[in-house]
C-alpha positions as CSV (number, residue, x, y, z in Angstrom):
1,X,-13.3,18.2,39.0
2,X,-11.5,21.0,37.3
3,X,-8.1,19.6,38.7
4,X,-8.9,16.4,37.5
5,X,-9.5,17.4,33.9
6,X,-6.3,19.5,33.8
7,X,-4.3,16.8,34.9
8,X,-6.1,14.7,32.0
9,X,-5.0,17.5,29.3
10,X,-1.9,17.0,30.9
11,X,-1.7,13.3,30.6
12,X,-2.5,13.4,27.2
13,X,0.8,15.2,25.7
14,X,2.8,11.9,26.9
15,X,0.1,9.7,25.2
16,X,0.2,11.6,22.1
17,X,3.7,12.0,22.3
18,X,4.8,7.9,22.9
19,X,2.1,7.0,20.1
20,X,3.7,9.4,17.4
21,X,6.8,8.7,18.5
22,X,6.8,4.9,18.5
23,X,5.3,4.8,15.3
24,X,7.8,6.8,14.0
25,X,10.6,5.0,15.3
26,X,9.1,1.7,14.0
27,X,8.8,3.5,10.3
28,X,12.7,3.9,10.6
29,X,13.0,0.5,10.6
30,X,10.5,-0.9,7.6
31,X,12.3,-1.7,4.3
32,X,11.2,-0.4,1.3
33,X,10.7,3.0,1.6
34,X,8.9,5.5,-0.5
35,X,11.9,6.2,-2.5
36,X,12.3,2.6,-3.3
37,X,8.3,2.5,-4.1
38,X,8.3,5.3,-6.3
39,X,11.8,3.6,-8.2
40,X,9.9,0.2,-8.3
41,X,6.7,1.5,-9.7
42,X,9.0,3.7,-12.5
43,X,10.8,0.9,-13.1
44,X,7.8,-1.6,-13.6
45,X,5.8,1.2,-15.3
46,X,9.1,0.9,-17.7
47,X,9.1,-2.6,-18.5
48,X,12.2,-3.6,-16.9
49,X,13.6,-7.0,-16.1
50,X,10.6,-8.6,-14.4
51,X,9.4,-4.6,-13.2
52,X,12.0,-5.2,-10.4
53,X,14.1,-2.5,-9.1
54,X,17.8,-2.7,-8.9
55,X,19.4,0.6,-7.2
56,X,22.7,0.3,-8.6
57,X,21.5,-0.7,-12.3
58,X,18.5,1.4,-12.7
59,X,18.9,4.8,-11.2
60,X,21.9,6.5,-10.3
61,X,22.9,8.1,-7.2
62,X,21.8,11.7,-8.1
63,X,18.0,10.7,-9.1
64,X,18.0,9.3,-5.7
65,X,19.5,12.2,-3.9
66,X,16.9,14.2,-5.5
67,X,14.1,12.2,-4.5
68,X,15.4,12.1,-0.7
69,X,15.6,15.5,-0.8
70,X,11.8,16.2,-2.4
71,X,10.3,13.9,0.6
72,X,13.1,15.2,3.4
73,X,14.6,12.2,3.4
74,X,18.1,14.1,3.1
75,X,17.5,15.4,6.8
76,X,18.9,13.2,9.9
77,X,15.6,11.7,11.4
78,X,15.9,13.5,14.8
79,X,15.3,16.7,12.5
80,X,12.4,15.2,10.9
81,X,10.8,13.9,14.0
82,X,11.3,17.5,15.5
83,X,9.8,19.0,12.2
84,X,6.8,16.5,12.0
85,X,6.1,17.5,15.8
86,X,6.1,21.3,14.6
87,X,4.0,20.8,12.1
88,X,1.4,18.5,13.9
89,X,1.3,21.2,16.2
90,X,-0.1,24.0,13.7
91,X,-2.3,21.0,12.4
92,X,-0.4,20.7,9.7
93,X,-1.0,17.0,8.8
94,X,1.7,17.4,5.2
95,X,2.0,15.9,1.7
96,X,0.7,12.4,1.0
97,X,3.7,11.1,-1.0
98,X,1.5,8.7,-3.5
99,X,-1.5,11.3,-4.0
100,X,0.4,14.7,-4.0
101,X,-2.4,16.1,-2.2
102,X,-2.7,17.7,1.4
103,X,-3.5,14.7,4.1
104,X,-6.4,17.1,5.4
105,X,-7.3,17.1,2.4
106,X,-7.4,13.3,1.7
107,X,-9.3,12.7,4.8
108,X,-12.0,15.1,3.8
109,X,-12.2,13.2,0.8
110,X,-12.6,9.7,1.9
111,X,-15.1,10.9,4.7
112,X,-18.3,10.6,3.7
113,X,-17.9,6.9,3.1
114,X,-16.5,6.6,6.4
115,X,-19.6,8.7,7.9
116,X,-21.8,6.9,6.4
117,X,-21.2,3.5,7.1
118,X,-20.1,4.5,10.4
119,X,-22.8,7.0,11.4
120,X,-25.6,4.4,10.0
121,X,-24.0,1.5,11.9
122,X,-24.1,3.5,15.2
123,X,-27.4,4.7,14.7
124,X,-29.0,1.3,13.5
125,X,-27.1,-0.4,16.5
126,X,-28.3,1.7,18.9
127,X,-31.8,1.0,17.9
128,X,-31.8,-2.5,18.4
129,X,-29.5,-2.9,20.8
130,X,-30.7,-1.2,23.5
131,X,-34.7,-2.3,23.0
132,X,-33.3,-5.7,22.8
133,X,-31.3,-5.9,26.0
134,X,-34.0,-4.7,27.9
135,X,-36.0,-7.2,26.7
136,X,-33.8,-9.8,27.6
137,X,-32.9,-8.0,30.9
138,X,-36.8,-8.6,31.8
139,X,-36.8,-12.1,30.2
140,X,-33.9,-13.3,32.0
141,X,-33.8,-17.2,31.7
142,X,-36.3,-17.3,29.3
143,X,-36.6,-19.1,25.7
144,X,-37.1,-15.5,24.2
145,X,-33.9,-14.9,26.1
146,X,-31.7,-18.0,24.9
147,X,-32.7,-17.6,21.3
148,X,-32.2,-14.1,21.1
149,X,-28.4,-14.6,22.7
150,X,-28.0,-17.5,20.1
151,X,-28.7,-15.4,17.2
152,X,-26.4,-12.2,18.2
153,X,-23.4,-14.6,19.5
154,X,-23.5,-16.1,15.8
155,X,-23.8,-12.8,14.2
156,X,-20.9,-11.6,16.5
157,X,-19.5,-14.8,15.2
158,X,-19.4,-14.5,11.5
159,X,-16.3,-12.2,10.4
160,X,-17.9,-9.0,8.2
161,X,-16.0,-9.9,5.1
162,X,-17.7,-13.3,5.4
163,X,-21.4,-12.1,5.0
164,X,-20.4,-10.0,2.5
165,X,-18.8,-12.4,0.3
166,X,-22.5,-14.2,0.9
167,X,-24.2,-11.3,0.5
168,X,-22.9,-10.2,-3.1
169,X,-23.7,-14.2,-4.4
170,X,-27.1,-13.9,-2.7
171,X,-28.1,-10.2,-3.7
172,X,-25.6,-8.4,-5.9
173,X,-25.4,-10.5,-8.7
174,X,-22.7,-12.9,-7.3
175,X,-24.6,-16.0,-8.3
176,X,-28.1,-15.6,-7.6
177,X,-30.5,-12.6,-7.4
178,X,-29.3,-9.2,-8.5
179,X,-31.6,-6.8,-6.0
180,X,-28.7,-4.6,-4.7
181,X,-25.8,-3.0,-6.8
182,X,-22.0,-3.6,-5.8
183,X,-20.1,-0.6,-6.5
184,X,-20.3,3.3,-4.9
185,X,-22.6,4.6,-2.1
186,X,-24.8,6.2,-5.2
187,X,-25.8,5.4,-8.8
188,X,-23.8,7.4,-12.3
189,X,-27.1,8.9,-12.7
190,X,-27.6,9.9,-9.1
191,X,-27.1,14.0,-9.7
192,X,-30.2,13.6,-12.3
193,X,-32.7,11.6,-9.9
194,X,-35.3,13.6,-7.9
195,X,-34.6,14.2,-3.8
196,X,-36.6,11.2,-2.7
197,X,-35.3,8.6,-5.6
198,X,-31.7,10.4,-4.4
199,X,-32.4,8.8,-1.0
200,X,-33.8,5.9,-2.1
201,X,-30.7,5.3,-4.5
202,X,-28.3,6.4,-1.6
203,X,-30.0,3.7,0.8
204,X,-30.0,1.1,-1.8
205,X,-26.4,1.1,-2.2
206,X,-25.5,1.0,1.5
207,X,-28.2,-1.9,2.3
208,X,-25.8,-4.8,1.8
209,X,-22.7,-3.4,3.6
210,X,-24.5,-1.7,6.1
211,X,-25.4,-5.1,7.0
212,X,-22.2,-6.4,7.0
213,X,-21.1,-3.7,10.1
214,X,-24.3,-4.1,12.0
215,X,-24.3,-8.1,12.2
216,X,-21.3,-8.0,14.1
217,X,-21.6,-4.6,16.1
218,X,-24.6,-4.7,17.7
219,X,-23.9,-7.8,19.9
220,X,-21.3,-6.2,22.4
221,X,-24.0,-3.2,22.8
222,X,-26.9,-5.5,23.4
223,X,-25.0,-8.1,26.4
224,X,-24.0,-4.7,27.6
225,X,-27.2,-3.1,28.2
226,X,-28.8,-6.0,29.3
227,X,-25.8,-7.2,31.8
228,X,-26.5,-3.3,33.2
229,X,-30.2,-4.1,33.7
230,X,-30.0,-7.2,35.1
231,X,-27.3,-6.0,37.7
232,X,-29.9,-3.1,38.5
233,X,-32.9,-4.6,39.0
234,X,-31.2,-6.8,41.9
235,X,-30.0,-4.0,43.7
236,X,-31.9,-3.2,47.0
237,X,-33.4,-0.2,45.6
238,X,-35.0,-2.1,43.2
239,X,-36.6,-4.8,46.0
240,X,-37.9,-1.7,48.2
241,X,-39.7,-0.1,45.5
242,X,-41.5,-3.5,44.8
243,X,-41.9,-4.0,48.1
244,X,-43.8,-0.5,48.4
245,X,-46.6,-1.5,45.8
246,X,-44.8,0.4,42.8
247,X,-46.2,-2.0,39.6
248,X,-43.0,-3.6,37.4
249,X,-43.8,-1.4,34.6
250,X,-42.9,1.7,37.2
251,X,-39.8,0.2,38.9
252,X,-38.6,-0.8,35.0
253,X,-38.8,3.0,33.6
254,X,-38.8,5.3,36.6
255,X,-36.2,3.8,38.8
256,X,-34.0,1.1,36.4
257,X,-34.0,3.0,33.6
258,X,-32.2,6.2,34.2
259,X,-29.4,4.0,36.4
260,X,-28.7,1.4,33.9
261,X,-28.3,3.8,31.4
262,X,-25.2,5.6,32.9
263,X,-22.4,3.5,31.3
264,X,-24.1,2.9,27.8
265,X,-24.9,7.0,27.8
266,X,-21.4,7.8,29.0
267,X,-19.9,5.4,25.7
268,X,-22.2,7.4,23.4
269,X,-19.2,10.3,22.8
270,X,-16.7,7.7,22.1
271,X,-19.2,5.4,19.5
272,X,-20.8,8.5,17.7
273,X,-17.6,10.2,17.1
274,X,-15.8,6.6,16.0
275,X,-18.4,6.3,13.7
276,X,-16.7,9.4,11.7
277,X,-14.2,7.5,11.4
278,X,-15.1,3.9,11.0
279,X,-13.5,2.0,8.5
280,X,-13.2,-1.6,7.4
281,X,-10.5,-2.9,4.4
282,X,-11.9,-6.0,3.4
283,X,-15.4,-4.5,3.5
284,X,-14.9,-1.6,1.7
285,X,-13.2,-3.3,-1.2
286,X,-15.5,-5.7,-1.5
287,X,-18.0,-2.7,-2.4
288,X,-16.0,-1.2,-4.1
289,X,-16.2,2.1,-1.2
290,X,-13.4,4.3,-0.9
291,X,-13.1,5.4,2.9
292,X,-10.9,5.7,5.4
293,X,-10.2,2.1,5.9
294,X,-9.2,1.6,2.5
295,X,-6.9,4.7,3.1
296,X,-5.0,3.9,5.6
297,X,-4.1,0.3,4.8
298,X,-2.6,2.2,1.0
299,X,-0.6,4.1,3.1
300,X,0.6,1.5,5.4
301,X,1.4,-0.6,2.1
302,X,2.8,2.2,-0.3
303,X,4.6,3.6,2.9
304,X,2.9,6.7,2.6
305,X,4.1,8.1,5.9
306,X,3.3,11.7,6.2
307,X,-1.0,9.7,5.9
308,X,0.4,7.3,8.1
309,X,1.7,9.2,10.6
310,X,-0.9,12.8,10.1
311,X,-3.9,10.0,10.6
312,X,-2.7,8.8,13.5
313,X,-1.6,12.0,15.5
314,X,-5.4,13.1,14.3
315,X,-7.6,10.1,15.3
316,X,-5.0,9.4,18.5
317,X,-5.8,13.4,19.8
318,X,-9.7,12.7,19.1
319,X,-10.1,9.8,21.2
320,X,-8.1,11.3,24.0
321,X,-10.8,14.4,23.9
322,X,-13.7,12.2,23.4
323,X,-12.2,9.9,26.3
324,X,-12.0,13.3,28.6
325,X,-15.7,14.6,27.6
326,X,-16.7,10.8,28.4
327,X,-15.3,10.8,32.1
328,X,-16.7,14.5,32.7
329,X,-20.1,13.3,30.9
330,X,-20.5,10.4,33.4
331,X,-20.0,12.8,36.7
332,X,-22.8,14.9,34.8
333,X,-25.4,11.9,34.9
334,X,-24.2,10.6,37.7
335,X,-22.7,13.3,40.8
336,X,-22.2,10.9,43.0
337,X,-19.1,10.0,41.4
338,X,-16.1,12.6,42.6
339,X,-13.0,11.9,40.6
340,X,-11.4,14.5,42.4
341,X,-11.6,12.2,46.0
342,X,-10.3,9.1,44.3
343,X,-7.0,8.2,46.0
344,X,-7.9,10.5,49.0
């Protein structure tokens, strides 16, 4: 076991290492750097000719240099990559180009929107997920079963941005009813309300988006868990316990239970640390929620790299740890398995 997660820790400087490095390579290649987005943006902000930037009419060659050399850009990009890798190794994420601020910094920021959509959504799924795919497990083939699947396949269905367009006309003042407000995860007021109308404000803000993420993530878990209970309960362990008298209720709980529960336990490291980190665009500006999601496609768009390229070295390490503490969690639950004698 211990060799197997040392050669893991191993494996996962080359992962680390072709993800960074690809990414950076591709970056080379995108026009319209952040030089030329910075120009553009000075230019439009100056009310030139259609706000379009013209190197050779609007800036001259030494504004430029300067601004190359500001962002490093005067460096050959073998240097750079080797000074990136340096610096991602003392966690040193750098200097968001567009927001002048630290990229730990930044992510701290747009966190607690991302943790609580994310963290809700995980817990929420969860809790119907797994009650109703062991229902369905023990009412295999039946109406409740076929009704049930029919109404997560077309939640799965519907795209998130979807239901929330039909949400805000329904609820938020769209078109219709105005029960839920559309902008922030709390009121303008909220640092004057009591603890409990705090909450109440906090949860009244994330009904309608929350809604949006569970619809459509809560399907996948549900076919999973009760795929893993159906596949149990016709295993031969199963028919022997029925067969020595042991009532269904027993055989469900006691016996099916803790088995079917080894891959949807084993997931829980990877979905409850995602959740920190969940993030949808379209969702997030549709509320008006500033999170991660929102974050990164800026970055993407504005060429921000040092976000771009500090986000991913930081989310790509944390789901090659959570990936390791998954594998080592399931040979916890489960000792039978020996990843050790695999290939033996």
């Amino acid at each position: 076991m211990l060799g197997y997660i040392v050669k893991r820790i191993l494996l996962m400087v080359p992962t680390l290492l072709g993800a960074l490095t690809i990414t950076f390579v591709v970056i080379q290649f995108v026009p319209g750097g952040p030089i030329e987005q910075i120009l553009a943006e000075a230019r439009t902000a100056g009310g030139g000719e259609g706000g379009v930037y013209r190197a050779g009419r609007d800036s001259d060659a030494k504004q430029i240099e300067e601004l190359k050399k500001l962002y490093g850009f005067d460096k050959p990009a073998h240097v750079r990559y080797v000074e990136m890798l340096g610096a991602f190794l003392r966690f040193d994420l750098g200097t968001s180009f567009l927001h002048n601020k630290p990229v730990w910094d930044l992510i701290k920021e747009k966190l607690p929107v991302s943790i609580s959509l994310g963290l809700w959504t995980f817990v929420i799924s969860y809790l119907i997920s797994l009650p109703l795919g062991i229902a369905k497990a023990v009412r295999e083939g039946t109406r409740f079963d076929a009704l049930t699947s029919l109404v997560v396949l077309v939640g799965f269905a519907i795209p998130g941005f979807v239901l929330g367009v039909l949400l805000i006309v329904l609820f938020a003042g769209g078109t219709y009813l105005e029960w839920f407000p559309l902008r922030g995860l709390t009121s303008d007021d909220w640092h004057e309300l009591s603890w409990p109308m705090r909450i109440v404000d906090y949860l009244w803000h994330l009904a309608l988006p929350l809604t949006c993420f569970v619809i459509g993530s809560f399907a996948v878990t549900t076919l999973l868990t009760k795929n893993t209970f159906v596949e149990e309960m016709r295993k031969q362990y199963v028919l022997v316990a029925r067969a020595k008298g042991l009532s269904e209720k027993r055989v469900l709980w006691k016996h099916v239970f803790r088995n079917a529960l080894i891959p949807l336990v084993t997931g829980f490291p990877a979905a409850f640390v995602g959740a920190f980190f969940a993030g949808s665009v379209l969702i997030e500006t549709l509320f008006s929620l500033d999170g991660l999601g929102l974050l990164g496609f800026e970055s993407v768009t504005r060429r921000d790299y040092p976000v771009v390229l500090g986000s991913l070295y930081l989310f790509t390490l944390i789901a090659l740890v959570v990936k390791l503490v998954s594998d080592v969690l399931y040979v916890v639950i489960d000792p039978r398995v020996q990843f050790g004698s695999v290939g033996r």
